[in-house]
C-alpha positions as CSV (number, residue, x, y, z in Angstrom):
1,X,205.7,281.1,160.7
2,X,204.0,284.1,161.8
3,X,202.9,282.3,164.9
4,X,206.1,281.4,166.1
5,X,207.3,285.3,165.9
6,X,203.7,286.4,167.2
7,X,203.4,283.9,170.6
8,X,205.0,285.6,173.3
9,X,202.6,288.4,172.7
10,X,199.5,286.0,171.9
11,X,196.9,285.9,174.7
12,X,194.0,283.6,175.8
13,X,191.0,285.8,174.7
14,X,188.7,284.7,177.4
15,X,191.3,284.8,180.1
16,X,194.2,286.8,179.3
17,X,196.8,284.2,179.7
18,X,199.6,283.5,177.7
19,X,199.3,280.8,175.0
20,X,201.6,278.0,174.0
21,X,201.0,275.9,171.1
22,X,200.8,272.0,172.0
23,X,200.0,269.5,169.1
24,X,198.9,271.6,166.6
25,X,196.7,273.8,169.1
26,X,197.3,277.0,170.6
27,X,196.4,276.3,174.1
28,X,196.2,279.2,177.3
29,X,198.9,278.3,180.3
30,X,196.1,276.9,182.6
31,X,195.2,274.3,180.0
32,X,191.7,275.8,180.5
33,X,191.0,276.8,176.8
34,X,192.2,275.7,173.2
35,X,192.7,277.3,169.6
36,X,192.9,275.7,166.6
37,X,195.1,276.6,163.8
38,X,194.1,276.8,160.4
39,X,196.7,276.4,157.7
40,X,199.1,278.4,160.1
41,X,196.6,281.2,160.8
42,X,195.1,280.8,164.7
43,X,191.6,281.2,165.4
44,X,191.3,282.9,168.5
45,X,187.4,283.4,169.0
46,X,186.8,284.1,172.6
47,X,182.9,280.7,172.6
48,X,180.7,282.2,174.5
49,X,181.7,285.5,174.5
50,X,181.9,286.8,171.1
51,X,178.7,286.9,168.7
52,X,181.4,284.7,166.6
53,X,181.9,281.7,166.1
54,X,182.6,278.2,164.2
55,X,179.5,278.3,162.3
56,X,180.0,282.2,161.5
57,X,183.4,282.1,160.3
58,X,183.1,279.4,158.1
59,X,179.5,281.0,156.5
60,X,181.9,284.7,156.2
61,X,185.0,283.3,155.2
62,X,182.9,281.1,152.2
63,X,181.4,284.2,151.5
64,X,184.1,286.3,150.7
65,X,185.1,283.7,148.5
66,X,181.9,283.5,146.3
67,X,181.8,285.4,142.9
68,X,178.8,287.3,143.7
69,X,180.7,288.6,146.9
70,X,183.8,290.1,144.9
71,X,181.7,291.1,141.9
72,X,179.3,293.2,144.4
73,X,182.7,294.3,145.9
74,X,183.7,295.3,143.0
75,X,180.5,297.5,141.9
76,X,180.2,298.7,145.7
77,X,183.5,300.4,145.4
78,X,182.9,302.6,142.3
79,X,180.3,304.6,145.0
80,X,183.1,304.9,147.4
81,X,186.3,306.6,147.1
82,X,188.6,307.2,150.1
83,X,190.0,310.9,150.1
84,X,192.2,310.3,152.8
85,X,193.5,306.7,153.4
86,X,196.9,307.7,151.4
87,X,197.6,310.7,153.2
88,X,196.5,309.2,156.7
89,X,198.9,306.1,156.0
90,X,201.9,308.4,155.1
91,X,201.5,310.5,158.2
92,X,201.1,307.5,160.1
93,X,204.2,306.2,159.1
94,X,205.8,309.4,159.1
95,X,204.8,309.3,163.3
96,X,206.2,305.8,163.4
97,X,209.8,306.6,161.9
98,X,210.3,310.0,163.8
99,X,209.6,307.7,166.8
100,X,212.5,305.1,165.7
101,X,215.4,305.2,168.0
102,X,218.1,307.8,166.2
103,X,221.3,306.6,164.5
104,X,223.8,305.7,167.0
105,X,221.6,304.5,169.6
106,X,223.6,301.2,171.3
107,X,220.3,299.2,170.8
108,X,219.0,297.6,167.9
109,X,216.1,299.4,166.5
110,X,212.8,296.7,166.5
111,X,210.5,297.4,163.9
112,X,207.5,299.1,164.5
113,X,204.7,296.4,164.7
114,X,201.2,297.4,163.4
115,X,198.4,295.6,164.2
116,X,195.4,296.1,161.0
117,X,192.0,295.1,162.5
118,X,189.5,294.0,159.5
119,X,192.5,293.2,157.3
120,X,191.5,290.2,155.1
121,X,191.9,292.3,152.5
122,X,193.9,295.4,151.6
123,X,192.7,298.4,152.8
124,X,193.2,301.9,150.8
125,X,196.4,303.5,151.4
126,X,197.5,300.5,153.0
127,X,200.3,299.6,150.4
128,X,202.4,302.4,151.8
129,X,202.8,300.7,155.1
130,X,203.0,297.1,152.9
131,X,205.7,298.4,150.9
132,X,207.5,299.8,154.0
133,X,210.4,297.0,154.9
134,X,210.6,298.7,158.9
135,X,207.4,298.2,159.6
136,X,205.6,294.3,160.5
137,X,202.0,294.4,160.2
138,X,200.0,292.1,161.8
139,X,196.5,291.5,160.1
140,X,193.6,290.3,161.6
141,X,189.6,290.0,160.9
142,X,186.6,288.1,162.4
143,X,186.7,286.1,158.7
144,X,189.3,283.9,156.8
145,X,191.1,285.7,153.4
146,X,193.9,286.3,151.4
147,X,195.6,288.7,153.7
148,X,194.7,287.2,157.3
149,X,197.2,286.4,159.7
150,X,194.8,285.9,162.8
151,X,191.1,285.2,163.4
152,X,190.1,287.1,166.7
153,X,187.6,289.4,167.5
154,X,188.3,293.3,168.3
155,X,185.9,293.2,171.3
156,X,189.1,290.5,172.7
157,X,192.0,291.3,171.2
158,X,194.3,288.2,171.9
159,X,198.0,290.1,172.7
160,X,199.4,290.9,175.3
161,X,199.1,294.7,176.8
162,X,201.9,297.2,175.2
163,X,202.4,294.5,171.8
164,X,201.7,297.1,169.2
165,X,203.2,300.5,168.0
166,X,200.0,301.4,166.0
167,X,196.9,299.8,165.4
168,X,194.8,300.5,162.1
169,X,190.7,300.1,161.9
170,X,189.5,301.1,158.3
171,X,185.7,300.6,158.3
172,X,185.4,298.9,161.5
173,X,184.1,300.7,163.9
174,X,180.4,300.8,162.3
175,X,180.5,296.8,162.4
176,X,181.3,296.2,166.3
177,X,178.4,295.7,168.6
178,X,180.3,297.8,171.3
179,X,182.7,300.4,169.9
180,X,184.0,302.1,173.1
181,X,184.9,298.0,174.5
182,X,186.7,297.7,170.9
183,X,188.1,301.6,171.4
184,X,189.8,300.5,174.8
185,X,190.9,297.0,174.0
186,X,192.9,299.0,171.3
187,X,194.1,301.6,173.7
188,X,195.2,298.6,176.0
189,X,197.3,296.2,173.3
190,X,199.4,299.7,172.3
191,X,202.3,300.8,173.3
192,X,202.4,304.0,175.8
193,X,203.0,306.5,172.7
194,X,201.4,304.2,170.1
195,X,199.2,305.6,167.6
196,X,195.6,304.7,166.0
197,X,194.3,305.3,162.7
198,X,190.6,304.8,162.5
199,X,188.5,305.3,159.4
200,X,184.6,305.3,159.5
201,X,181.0,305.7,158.3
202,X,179.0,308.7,159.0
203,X,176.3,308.7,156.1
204,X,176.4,305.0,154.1
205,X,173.4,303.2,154.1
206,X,173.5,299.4,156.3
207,X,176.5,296.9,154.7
208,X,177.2,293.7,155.6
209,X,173.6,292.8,156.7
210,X,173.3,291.7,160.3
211,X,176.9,293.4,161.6
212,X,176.2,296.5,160.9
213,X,175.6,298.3,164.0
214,X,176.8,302.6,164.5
215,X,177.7,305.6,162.5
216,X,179.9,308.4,163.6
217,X,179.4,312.1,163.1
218,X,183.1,313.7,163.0
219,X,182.8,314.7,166.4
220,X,181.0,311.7,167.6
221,X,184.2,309.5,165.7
222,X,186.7,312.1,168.0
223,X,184.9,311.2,171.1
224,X,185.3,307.5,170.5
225,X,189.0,308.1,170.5
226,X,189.0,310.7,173.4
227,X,191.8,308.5,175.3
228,X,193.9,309.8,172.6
229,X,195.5,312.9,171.8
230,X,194.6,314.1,167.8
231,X,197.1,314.6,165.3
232,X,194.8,314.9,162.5
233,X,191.4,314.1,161.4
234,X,189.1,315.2,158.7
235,X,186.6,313.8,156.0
236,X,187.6,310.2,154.5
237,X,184.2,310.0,151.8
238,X,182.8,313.6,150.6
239,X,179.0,314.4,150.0
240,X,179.1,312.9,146.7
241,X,179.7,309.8,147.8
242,X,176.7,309.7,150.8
243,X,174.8,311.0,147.6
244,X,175.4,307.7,145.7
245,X,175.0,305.3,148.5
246,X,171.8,307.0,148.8
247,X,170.6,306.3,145.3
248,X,171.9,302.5,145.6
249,X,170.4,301.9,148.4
250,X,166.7,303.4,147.0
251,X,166.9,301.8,143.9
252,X,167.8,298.5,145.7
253,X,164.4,299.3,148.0
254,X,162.6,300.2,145.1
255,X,163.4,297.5,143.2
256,X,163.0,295.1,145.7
257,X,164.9,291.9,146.5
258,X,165.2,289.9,143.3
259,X,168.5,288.8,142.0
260,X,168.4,290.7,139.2
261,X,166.9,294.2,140.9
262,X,169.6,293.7,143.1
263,X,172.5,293.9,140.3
264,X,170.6,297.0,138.5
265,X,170.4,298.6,141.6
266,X,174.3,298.1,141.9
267,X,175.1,298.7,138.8
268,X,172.9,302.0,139.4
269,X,174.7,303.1,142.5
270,X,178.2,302.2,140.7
271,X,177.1,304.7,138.0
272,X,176.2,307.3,140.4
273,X,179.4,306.8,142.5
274,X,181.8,307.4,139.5
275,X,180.2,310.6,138.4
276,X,179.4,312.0,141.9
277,X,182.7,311.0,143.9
278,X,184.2,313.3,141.2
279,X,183.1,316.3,142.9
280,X,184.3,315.7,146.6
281,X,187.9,317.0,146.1
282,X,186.3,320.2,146.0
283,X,183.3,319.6,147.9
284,X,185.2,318.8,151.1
285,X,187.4,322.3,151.1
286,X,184.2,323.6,152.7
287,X,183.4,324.4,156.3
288,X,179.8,321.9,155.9
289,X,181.7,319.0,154.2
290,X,181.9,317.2,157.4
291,X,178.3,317.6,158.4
292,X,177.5,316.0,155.2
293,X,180.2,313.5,155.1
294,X,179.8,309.8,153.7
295,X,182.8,308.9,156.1
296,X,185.6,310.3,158.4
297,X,189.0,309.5,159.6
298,X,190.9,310.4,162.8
299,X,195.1,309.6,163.6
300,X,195.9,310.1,166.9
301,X,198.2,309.4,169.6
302,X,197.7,307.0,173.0
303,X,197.4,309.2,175.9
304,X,196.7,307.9,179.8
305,X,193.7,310.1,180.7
306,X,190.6,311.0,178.3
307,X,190.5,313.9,176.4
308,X,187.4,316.6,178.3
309,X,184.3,316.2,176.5
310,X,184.1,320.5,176.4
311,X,187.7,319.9,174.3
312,X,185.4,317.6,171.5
313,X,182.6,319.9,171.3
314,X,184.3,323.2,171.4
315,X,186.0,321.5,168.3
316,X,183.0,321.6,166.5
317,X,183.8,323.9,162.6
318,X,181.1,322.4,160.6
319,X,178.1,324.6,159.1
320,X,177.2,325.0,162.4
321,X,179.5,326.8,163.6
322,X,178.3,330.6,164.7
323,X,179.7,332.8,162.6
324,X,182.4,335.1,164.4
């Protein structure tokens, strides 16, 4: 069971303390808290700290389940289309084999273990790292689904410091109340040269209701990762694709909030999406792509002092840029 192989880097997420599993619990070495486990998968919710809880995941985790929830899914993503999830996944674990111990080294290579934070489902580009015997990924998500391996929440990630070679957050960021907490909590669970790979919103319209919280600018989505060092970032979604999330989400206001006006309103938005993603290949080879991005993407590498904020905005080569 995953558990087994995970423990000795499983923490307490309200104290930090190591965890041992005692009659079918998960409980921290002080005997001061308790986890269940559910069908094999731990649910380590930090009560009382996290806006998560018993009530919550069972409300999320029935909703993903629902028809209405994958059919929306389904619709939602004909307006999206990641331009960069493939390529950031194969540089990723291009980073994670040159950093393998060479042949001939006396030790035993370990395989590179990824943590994927919001990973109940697969994330684009993610099949390359699923497909990829050397590496052990690790997914987790504040809900129950097919793909996850642990319930915990990002603002108290329950490992141990050091446990992870990389750590992957596609459309996360925006849905954490406090992004630098979940920022830093990743820096702290990686190893000293492990790498993150963060995808995110700059210009979607609010998703997932009442946990949907921040958007990032390209340089505001560097800054959240200034305690690493960049080995490549860019635009993820193109201006097409903030175009049709903009036509969804008026026609859903315009509509207003009948069952019915709500699934024209999608079916609307999925219409626009397929047409107008079309054109961000090319839209994004300009200079002002990133200015009027739908969402962007960074890969970078842990580093043990912050990058200078004059660094992030010097940085800057949107349409803003002065000309030279």
């Amino acid at each position: 069971m995953l558990v087994d192989a995970l423990l000795p880097l499983l923490r307490c997420p309200v104290s930090g303390r190591p965890l041992a599993e005692r009659d079918g619990m998960l409980v921290s070495d002080d005997g001061a808290n308790a986890y269940e486990l559910r069908d094999g998968v731990p649910i380590l919710l930090a009560r009382g700290h996290s806006v998560f809880d018993d009530d919550t995941l069972e409300r999320r985790s029935a909703d993903e389940r629902s028809l209405g929830a994958r059919l929306g899914a389904r619709l939602s993503a004909m307006r999206s289309r990641n331009l960069a999830a493939e390529h950031a996944c194969a540089r990723l674990l291009a980073e994670l084999r040159r950093q393998a111990p060479e042949d001939g080294s006396h030790a035993a290579p370990r395989r590179p273990r990824v943590l994927v934070i919001g990973g109940r489902i697969e994330g684009p580009g993610l099949s390359l790292l699923l497909a990829e015997p050397g590496v052990e990924l690790v997914e987790s998500d504040v809900a129950l689904g097919p793909r996850t391996q642990i319930v915990c929440d990002a603002h108290d990630l329950p490992f141990a410091d050091g446990s992870f070679d990389a750590v992957v957050a596609q459309a996360v960021m925006e849905h954490v109340l406090d992004p630098q907490r979940v920022a830093a909590e990743v820096h702290r669970v990686l190893a000293p040269d492990g790498l993150v790979y963060s995808d995110t919103p700059f210009l979607q319209q609010v998703h997932e209701g009442a946990y949907d919280f921040t958007r990032f600018t390209l340089s505001g989505h560097r800054r959240l990762w200034r305690w690493f060092d960049e080995i490549e970032a860019g635009v993820s979604g193109g201006p097409g694709m903030a175009l049709a999330w903009t036509i969804g989400a008026t026609a859903r206001t315009a509509v207003g909030g009948t069952r019915v006006g709500r699934a024209l309103a999608l079916l609307l938005a999925a219409a626009a999406g397929a047409l107008l993603t079309r054109l961000d290949p090319y839209l994004i080879r300009r200079a002002s792509a990133s200015d009027a991005a739908s969402a962007t993407w960074f890969l970078g590498h842990r580093r043990e002092t912050p990058v200078d904020d004059r660094v992030i905005v010097e940085r800057y080569r949107g349409a803003g840029t002065p000309a030279a």
